[in-house]
NUTILUM-726165 format. One record per residue: residue in three letters; x, y, z of N, C-alpha, C in turn. Coordinates in steps of 0.001 Angstrom, whole numbers, plus 524288, in hexadecimal, padded with zeros to 5 digits. Example, Ala and Ser with C-alpha at 12.3 -4.5 7.8 and 13.67 -1.06 7.14 Angstrom:
<nuvexs>
Ala833867E9C681E788300C7EE6C81E78833907F31C81E78
Ser832327F73681BA8835667FBDC81BE4832648001E81EBE
</nuvexs>
This chain:
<nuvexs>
Unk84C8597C237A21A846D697BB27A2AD844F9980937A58A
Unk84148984457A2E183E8E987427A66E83B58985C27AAD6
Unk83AFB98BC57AE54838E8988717B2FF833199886E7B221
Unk83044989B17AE6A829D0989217AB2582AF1982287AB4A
Unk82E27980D57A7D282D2697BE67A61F82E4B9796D7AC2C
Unk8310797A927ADB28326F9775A7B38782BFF975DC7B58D
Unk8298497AE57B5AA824EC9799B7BA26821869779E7B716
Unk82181978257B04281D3C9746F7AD9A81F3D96DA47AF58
Unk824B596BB47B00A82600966477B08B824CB964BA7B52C
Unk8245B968BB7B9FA822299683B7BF2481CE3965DB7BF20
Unk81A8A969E47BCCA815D596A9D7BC418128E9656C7B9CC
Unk8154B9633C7B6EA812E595E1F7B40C8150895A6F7B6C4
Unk819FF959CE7BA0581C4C956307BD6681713956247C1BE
Unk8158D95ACB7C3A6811629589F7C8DD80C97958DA7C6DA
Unk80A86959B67C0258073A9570F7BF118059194FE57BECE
Unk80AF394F677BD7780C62949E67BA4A80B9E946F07C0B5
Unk80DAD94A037C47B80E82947CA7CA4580864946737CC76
Unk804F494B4D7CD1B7FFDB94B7C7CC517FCF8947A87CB11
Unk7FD47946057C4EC7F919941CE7C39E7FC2B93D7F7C468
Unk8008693BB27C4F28013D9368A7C9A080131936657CDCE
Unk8001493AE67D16D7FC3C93C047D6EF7F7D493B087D6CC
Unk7F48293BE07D3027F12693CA07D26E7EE6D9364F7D2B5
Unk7F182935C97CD0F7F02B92FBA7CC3A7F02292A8B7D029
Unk7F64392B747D2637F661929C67D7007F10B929077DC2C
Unk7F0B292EFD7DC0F7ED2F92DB37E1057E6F492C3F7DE7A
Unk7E5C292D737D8C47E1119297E7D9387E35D923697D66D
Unk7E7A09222C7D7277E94A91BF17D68B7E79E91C407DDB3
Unk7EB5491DA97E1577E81B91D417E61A7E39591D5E7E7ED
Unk7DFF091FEB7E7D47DAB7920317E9487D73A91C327E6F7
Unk7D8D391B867E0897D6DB915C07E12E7D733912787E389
Unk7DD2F911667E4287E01190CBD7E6C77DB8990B5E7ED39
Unk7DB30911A87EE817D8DB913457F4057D406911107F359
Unk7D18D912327F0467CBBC910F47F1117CA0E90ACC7EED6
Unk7CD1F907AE7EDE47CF93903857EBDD7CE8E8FF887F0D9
Unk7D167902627F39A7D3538FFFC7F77C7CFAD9006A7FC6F
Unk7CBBE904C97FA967C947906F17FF9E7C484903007FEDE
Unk7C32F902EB7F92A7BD3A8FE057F7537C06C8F8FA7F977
Unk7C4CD8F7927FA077C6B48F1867FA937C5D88F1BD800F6
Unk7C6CF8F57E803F37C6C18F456808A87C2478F54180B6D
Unk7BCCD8F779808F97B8028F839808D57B6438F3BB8080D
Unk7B81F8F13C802DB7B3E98EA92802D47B72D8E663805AD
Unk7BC2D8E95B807687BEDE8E53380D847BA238E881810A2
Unk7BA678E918811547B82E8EA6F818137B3748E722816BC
Unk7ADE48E8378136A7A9CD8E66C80FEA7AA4E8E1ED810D6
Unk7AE848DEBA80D017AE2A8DA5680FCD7AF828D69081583
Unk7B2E28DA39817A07B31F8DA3B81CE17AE718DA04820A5
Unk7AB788DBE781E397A65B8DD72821437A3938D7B6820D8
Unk7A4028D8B581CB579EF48D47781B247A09F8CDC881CE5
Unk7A5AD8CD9581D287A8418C93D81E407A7F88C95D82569
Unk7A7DD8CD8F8278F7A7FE8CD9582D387A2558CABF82EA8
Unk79DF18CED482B70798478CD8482BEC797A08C8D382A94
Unk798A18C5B782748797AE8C0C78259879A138BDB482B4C
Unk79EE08BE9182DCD7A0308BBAC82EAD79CC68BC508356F
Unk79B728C1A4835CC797A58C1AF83B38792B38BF5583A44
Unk78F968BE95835C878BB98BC8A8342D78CCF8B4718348E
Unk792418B41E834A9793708ADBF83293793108AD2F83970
Unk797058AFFD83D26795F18AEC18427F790458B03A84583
Unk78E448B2158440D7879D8B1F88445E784AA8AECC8439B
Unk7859B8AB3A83EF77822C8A71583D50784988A33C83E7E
Unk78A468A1BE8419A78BD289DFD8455778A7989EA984879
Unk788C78A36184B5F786E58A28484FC5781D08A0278507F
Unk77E438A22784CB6779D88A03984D01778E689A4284BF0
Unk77CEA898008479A77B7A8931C847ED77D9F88EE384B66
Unk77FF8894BC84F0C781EA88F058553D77D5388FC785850
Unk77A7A895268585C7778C8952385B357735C8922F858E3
Unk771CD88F83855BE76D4F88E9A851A476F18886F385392
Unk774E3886AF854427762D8804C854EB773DB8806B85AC9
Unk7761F8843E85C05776AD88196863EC76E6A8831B86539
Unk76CC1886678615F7664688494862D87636D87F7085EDA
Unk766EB87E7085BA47656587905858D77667A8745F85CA5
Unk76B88875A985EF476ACD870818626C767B5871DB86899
Unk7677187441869E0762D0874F286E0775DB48737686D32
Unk75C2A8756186829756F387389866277566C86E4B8652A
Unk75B7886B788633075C028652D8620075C0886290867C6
Unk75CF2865A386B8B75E0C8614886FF27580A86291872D0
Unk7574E866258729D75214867108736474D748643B87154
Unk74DEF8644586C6374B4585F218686274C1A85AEA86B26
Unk74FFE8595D86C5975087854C786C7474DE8852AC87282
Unk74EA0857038752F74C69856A187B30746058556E87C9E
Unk743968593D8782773FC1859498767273D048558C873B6
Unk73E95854008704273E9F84E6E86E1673A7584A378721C
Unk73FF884972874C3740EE8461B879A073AE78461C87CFE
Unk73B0A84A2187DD97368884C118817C7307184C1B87E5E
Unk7304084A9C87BF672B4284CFA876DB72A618460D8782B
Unk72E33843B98760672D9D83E5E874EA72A8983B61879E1
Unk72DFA83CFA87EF772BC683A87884ED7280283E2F88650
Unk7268284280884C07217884499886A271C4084255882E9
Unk71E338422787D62719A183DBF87ACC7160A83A2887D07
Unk7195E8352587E0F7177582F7787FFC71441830F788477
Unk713F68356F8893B710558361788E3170BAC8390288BB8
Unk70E5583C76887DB70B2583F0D8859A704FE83B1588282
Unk706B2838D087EBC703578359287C9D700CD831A2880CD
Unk7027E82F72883656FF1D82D4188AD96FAA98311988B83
Unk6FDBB8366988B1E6FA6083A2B88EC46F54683AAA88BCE
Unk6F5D883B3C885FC6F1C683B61883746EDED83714882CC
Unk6EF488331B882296EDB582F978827B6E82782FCD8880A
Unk6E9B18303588DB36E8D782ED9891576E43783405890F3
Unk6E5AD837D388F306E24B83C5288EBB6DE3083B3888D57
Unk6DE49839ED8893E6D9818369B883716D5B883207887C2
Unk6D85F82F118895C6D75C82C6E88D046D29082FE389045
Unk6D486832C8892A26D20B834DE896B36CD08838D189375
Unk6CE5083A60891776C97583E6288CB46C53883CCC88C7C
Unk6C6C28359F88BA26C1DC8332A889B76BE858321888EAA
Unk6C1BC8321A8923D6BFA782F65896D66BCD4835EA89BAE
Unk6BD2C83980899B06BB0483E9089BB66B8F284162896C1
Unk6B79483E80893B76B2C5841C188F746AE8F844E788FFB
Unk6AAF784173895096A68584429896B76A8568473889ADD
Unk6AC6884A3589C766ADED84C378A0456B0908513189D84
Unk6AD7E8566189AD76AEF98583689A166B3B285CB989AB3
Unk6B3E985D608A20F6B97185F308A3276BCCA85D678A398
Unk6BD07856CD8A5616C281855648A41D6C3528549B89F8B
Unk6C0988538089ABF6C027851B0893976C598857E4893FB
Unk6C36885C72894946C556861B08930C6CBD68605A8971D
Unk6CCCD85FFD899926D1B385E5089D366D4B885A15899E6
Unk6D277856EE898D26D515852E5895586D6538541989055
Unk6D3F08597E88D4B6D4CE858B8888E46D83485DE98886E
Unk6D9DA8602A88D6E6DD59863B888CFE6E22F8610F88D77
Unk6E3B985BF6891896E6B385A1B88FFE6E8368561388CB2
Unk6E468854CF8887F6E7BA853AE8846D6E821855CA87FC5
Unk6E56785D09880766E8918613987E226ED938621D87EAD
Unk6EEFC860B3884616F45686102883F26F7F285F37883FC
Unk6F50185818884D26F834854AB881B36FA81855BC87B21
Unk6F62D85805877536F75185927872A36FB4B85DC88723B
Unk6FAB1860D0877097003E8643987517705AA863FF877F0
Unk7046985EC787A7270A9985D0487A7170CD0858B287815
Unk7084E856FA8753A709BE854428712670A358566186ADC
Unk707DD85A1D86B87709A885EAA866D670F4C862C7867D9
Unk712188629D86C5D71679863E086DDA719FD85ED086A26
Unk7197E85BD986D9871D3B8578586D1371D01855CA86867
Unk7188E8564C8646D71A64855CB85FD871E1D8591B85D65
Unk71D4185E2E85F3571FCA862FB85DA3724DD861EF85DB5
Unk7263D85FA38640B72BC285FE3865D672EF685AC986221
Unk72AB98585F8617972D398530485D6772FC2854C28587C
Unk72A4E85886854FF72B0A85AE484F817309785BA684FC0
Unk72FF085FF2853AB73521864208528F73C6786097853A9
Unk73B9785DD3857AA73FFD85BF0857827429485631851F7
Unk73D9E8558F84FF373F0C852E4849F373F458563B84786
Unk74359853358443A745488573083F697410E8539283C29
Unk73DE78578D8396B73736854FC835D373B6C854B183112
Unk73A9A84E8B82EDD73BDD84D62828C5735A684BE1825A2
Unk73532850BB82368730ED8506E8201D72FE284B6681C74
Unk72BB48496681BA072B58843C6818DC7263B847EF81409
Unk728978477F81129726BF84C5580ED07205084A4F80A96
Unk71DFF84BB0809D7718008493B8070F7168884D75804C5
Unk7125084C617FFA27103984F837FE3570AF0852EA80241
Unk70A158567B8057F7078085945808E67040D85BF48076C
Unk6FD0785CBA806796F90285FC88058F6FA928630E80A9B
Unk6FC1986773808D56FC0686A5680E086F66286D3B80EDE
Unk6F25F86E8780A9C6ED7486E3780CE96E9FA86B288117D
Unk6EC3D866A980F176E8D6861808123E6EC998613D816C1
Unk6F18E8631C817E86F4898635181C9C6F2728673882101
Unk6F0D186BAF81E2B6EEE086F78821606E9CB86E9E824B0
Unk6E5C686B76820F76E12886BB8822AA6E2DE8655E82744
Unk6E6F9863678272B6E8C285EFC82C6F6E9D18614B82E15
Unk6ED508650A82E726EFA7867A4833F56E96786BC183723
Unk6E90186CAD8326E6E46786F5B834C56DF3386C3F83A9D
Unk6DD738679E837B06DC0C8648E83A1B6DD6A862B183F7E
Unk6E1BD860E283F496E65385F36844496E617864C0847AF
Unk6E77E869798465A6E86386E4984B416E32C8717B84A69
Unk6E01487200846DA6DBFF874318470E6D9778749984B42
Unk6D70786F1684DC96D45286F95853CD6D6A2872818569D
Unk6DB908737A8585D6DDE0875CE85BF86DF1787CD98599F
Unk6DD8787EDE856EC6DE0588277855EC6DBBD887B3857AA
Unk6D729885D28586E6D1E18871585BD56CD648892285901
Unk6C7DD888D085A396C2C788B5A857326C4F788FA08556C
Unk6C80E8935E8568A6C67F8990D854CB6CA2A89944851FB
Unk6CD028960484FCB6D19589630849EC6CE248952484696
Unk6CE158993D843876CDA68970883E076D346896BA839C8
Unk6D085892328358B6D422892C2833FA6D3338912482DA1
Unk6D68A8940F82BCD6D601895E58245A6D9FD891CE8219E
Unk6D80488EA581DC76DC8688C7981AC36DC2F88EB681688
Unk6E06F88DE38129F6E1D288F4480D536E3A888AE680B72
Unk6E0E08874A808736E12E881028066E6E46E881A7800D6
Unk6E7FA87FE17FFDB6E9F887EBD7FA826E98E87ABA7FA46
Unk6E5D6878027F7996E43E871907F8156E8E986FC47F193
Unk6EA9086BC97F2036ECBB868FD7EF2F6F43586A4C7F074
Unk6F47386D667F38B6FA6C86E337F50B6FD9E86BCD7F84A
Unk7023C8696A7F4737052E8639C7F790709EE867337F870
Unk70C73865CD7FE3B711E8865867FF577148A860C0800F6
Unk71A308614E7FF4E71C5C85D1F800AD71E0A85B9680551
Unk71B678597E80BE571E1A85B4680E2671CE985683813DD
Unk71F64856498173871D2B8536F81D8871810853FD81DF1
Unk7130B851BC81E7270EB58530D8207570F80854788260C
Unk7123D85049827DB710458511782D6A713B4853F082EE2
Unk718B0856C082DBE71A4985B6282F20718F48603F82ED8
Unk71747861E482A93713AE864588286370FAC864D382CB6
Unk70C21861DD82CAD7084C861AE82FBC709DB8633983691
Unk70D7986159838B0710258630E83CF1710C38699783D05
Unk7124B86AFE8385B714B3871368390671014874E583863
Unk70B97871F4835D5706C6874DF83637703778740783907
Unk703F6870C083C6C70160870DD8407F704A0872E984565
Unk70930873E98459170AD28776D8499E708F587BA984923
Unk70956880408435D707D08850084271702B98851E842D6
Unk6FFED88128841896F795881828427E6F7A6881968490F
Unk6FB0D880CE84C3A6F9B1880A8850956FC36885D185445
Unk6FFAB8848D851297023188C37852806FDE688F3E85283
Unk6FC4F88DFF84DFB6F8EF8935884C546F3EC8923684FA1
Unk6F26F88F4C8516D6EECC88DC18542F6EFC88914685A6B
Unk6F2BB88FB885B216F68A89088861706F50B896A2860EA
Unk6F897898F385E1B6F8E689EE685BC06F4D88A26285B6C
Unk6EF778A05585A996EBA88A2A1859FF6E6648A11285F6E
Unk6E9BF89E78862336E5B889DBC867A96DF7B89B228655B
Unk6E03B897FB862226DA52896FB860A16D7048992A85D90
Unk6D7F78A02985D726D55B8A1DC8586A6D8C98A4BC854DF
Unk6D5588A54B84F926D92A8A76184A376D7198A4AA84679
Unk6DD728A5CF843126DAAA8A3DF83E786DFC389FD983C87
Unk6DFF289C1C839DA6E3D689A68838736E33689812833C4
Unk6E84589A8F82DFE6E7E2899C282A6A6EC3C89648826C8
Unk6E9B7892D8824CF6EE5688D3E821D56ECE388DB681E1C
Unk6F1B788DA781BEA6F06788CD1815966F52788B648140A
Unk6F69488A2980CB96FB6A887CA80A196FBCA88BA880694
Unk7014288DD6806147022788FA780130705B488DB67FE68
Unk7051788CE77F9AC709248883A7F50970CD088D6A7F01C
Unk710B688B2B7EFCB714A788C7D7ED197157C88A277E6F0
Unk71A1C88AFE7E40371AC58856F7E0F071F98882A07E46B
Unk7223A885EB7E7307255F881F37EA2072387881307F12B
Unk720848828A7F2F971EDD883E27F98E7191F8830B7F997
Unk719AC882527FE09713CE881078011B714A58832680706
Unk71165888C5808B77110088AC680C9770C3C88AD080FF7
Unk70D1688875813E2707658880E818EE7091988A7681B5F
Unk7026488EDE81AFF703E88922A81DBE6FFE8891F882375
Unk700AB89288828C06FEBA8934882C606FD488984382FDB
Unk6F9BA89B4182FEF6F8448A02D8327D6F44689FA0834AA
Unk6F4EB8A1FB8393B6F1EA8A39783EBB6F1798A8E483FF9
Unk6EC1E8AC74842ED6EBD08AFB9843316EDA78B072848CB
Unk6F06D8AD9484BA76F1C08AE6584FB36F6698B40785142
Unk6F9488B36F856636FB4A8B849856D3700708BAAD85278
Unk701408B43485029706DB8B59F84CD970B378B5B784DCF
Unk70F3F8B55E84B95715EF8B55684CDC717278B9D584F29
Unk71AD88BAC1852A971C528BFA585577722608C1D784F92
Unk721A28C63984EE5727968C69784B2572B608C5F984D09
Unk72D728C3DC849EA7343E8C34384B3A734628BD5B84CD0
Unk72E9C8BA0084C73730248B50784EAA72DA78B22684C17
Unk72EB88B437847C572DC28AF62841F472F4D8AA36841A0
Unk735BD8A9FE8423F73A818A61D8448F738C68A2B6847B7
Unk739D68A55284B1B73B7B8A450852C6735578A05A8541F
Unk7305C8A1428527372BF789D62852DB72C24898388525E
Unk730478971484CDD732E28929584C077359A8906B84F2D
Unk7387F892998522C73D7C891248542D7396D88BE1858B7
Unk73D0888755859A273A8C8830B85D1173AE7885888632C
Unk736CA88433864297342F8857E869297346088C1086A67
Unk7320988DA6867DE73346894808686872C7C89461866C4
Unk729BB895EF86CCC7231E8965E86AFE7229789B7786F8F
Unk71D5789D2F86D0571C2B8A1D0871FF716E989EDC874C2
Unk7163089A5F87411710DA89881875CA712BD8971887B91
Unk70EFF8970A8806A70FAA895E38840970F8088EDD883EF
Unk70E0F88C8E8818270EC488646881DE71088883CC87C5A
Unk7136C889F68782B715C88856B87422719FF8848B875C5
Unk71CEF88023871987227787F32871B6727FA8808786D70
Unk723A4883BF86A89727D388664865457295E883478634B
Unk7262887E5E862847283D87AF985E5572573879D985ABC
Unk71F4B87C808596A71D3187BAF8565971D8787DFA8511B
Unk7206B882F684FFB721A68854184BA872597882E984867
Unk728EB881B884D0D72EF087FF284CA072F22878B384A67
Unk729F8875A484B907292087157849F5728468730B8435E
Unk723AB875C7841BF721AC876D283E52726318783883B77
Unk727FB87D9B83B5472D9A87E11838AF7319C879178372B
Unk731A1877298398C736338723183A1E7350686EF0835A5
Unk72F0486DCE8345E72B35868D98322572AAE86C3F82A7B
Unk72BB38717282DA072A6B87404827C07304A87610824FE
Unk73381875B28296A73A148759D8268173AB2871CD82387
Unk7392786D0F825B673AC9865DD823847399C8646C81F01
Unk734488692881DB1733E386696818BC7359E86AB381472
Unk7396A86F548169173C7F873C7812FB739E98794A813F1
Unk7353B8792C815587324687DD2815DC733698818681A72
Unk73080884C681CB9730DB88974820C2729FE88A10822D2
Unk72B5588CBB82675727E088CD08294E72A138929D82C2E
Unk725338960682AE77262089ABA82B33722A889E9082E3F
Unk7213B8A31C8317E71D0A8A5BB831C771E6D8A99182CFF
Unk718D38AB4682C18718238ACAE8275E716FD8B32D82858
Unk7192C8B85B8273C717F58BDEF829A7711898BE618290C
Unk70F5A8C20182B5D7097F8C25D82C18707F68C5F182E68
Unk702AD8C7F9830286FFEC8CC2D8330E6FCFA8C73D8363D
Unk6FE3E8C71383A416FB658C42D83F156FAD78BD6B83E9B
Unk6FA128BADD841D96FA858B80C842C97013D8B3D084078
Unk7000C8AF1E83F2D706668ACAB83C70703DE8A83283995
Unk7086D8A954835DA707358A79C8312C70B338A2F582FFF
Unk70BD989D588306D7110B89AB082EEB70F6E8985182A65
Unk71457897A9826BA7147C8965A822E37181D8916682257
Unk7158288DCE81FD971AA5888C781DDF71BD58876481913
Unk71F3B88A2681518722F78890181237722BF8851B81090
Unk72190880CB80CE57239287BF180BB9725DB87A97805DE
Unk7299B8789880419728F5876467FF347250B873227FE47
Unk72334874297F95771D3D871C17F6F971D3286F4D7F2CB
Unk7195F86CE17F15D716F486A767EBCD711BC86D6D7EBF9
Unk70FFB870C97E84C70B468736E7E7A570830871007E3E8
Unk7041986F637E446700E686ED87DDE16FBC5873E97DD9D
Unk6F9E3873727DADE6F4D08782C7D97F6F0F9876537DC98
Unk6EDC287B857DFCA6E9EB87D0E7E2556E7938829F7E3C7
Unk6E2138816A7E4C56E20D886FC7E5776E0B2888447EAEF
Unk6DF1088C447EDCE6E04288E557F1FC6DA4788F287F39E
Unk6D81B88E467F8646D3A7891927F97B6D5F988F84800E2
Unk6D16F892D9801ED6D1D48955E806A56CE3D8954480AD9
Unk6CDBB892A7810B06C8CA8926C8114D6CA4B892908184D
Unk6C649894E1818C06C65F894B4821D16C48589188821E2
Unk6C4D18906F828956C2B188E6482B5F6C10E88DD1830AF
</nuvexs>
């Protein structure tokens, strides 16, 4: 064999060597990058399995913290209860004896004004104690067909006086519109918010009721031009006994809510430019009407 041919058999030996180097190392680099996506969607799912599982001890925590203020609030209820019930019976005496006395200082116009402050405030500790009653029953709706027109213009009636001369106030009548629902719960949750809004606006403003109908909902809505929700405490207003009033008891939203859960619905503030706006959610029965609009 010449030594020409020698280095041509070389020569194709570390070709031949070459492209199974070659081949080799991209059989490797696949293999590599193979391996590099498998341990990428390990980690990936590593992640996501860590997060889930810091998200699962998060929402245990909260629903111990959510038990241990459920039962505070239940024993509290229940304390409350208690106390609502034995402050009643002196309560109703007291009024009684008041009435009594009214009649008997009629022509006496400064004590008439003395007497009838206190049984202003007989009515608002007997408008407490209903409160404190509402809230600690769990409300089972006895459910009826409801004109919530003709509901409005009762509630209206009932808190109207106390609202004061310089409210006015605007309805929006959908006459012929039935819901299915508690009257007198109903009526409870709107007369907490007519009196909110009353409270809220110191006597003057404007305050506007009206119904809006769905094919499946029926929403009452309640707005006052008063100062309005502070942000961030859309929630937290709800929450029982959480008020900024110097003589409420934060149970009047929190009644209302409660009365408008029972029968499936919500009870909401509604976003706005000034004053607050609540809204109540209900499942409905709608039939045809039309809409007009009128102050007062």
């Amino acid at each position: 064999m010449s030594i020409e041919t020698g280095r041509e058999t070389q020569i194709r030996d570390l070709e031949a060597a070459f492209r199974v180097f070659t081949s080799a190392s991209a059989t490797f680099e696949r293999q590599y990058r193979r391996l590099e996506e498998q341990a990428r969607a390990l980690r990936h799912e590593l992640e996501e399995k860590q997060r889930a599982l810091t998200a699962s001890i998060e929402r245990q925590r909260c629903l111990e913290s959510q038990a241990l203020r459920q039962s505070r609030l239940a024993a509290m209820g229940e304390m409350a209860a208690t106390l609502a019930h034995e402050v009643r019976n002196p309560l109703g005496a007291m009024e009684l004896f008041a009435r009594l006395l009214a009649d008997e200082v009629r022509d006496r116009p400064a004590a008439a004004r003395l007497v009838g402050r206190v049984l202003a405030g007989i009515a608002d500790l007997d408008h407490l104690v209903s409160n404190i009653l509402d809230y600690t029953r769990l409300p089972e709706p006895r459910r009826v067909p409801v004109d919530l027109d003709a509901l409005l213009d009762e509630v209206l009636a009932t808190a109207g006086p106390s609202l004061g001369a310089g409210v006015r106030v605007e309805r929006t009548r959908v006459a012929g519109r039935v819901c299915s629902a508690d009257r007198g719960l109903l009526q409870q949750a709107l007369l907490n918010l007519v009196r909110n809004a009353g409270e809220a606006m110191g006597g003057e403003g404007g305050l506007a009721l009206g119904v809006e109908i769905g094919g499946r909902w029926a929403r009452i809505v309640v707005a006052d031009s008063g100062p309005g929700v502070p942000p961030g405490s859309e929630e937290t207003i709800f929450a029982p006994f959480h008020t900024t009033k110097e003589r409420g008891t934060g149970l009047g939203l929190a009644v209302a809510r409660a009365a408008v859960a029972a029968h499936g619905g919500t009870l909401a503030v509604r976003p706005g430019q000034g004053g607050a706006t609540f809204v109540i959610t209900l499942p409905a029965r709608a039939g045809g009407a039309a809409e007009s609009r009128e102050g007062s």
